[in-house]
N, C-alpha and C positions, 0 to 999 in steps of 0.2 A: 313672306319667307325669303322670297329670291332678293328682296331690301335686305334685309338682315343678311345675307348670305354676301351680300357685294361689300355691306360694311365692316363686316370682320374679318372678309381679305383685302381689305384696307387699310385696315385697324394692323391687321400682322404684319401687310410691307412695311409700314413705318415702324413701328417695332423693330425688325429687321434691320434696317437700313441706320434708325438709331444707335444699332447696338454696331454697326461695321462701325462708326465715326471713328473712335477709340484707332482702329485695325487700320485704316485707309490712311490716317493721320503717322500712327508710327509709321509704314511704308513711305512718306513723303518726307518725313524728316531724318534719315538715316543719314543723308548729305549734310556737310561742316555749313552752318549760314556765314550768308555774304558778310555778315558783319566778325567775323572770327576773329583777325587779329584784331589784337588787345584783350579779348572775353578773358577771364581766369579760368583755372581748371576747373572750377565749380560750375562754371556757366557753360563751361562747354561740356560735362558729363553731364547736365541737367536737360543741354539741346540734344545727343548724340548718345546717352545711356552708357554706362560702364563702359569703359576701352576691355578687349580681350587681352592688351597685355601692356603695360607700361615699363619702357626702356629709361634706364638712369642715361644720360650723352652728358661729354664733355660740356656741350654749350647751355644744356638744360634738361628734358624729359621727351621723351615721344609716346604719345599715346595712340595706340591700332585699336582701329574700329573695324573689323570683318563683316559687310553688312549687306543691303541691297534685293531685290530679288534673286532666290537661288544664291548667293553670297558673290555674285559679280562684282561687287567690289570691297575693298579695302582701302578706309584712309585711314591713313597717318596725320597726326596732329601734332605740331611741333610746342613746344614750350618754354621760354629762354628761361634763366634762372631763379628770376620773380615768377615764377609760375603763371606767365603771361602768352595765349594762341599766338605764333608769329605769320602762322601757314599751315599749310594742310596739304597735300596729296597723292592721289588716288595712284596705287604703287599697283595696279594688278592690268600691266601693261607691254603691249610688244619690245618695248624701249628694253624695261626690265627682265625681260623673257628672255632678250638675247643675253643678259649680262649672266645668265646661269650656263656654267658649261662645267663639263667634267672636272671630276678633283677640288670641286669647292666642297667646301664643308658644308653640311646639312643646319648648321646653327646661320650662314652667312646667307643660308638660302632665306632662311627665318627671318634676318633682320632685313633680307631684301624686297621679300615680298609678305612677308606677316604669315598666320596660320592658313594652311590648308584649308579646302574647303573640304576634302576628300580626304581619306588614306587608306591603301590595305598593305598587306602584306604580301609579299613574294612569297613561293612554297621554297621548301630546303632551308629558313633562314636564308636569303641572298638577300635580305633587306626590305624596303617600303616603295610606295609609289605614292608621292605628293599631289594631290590633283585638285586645279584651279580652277573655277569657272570662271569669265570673262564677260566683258562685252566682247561682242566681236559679229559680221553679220553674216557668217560660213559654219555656224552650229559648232566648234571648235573650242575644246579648254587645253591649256596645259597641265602637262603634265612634268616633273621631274622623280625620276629613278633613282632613288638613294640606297645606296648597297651598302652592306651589314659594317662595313668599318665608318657608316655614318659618313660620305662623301657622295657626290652626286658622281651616275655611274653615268646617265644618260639624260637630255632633258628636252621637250620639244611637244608639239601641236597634236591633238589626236580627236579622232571626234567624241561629242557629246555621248552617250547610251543610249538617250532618250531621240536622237536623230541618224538612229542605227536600225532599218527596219529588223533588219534581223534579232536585234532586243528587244525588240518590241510583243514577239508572242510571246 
C-alpha cells in the first residue's frame, strides 16, 4: 500500500508540473525577442499576445504591451509603415517618470507611459490617481494624480501597499 501510495504522489507532481508548462512559458515570453526588428505584426502579436492598445504615428504604428510580473513592465513596439518591428522599449522608467510634471494632459501621460496598472478615484470628484508598478529595488511604484479637468495635478514615487506593514492586517 505505502508503493502505491508513493506512486500516485508521483503520478500527481508530474501531472502538476505538466500542467504549469503552458503558465511558466507565457511568464517567460511577455519580453519583445532578440530577433524583433524586421518580424511583421503578425509575428510579433503571435510572440507577445495582443497589444493593449495600438497607436496610428506619423512614421508608422506602436504597439503597447502592459505585461510582466505584477504588470512591471510595458513595452512598446515600434512599426514603420510596412508594418515592419524597428524596436521595442520598455517605457515604465525613472527616465520617463521625471518627464511627467504638472499640467500635462492625462492622454500625453497615456502615450508616455501606456495604461495604468492601477486606478482609483479621488472622493468629491477631484479626479483619479494612475498607479504604476515598476522594477525598482526600494518596494516603490508610481504614481500620477490627474485632477478632474483631466491634467496631472501631482506625480511621483510612493510605496507599494503590499510593503506597507501597516496594510498588511
Amino acid at each position: 500500500m505505502a508503493a502505491l501510495t508513493v506512486m500516485t504522489q508521483y503520478h500527481i507532481s508530474w501531472r502538476w508540473m505538466l500542467a504549469a508548462i503552458p503558465f511558466v512559458a507565457a511568464c517567460t515570453s511577455y519580453t519583445p525577442p532578440d530577433t524583433l526588428p524586421g518580424m511583421d505584426r503578425a509575428a510579433v502579436i503571435a510572440r507577445m499576445g495582443p497589444p493593449d492598445t495600438e497607436r496610428r504615428l506619423a512614421s508608422g504604428t506602436r504597439l503597447e504591451f502592459p505585461s510582466g510580473p505584477y504588470g512591471k513592465h510595458t513595452w512598446f513596439v515600434y512599426l514603420d509603415a510596412a508594418g515592419r518591428a524597428t524596436r521595442a522599449e520598455q517605457v515604465l522608467t525613472d527616465r520617463n517618470f521625471a518627464r511627467v510634471v504638472p499640467g500635462m494632459s492625462q492622454d500625453d501621460v497615456r502615450q508616455l507611459l501606456g495604461r495604468p496598472g492601477e486606478t482609483y478615484s479621488l472622493a468629491r470628484d477631484r479626479g483619479v490617481v494612475w498607479s504604476y508598478r515598476y522594477d525598482n529595488q526600494i518596494c516603490l511604484w508610481f504614481q500620477v494624480e490627474i485632477a478632474a479637468d483631466k491634467t496631472v495635478r501631482s506625480a511621483g514615487n510612493g510605496p507599494l501597499p503590499e510593503c506597507n506593514p501597516r496594510m498588511q492586517d
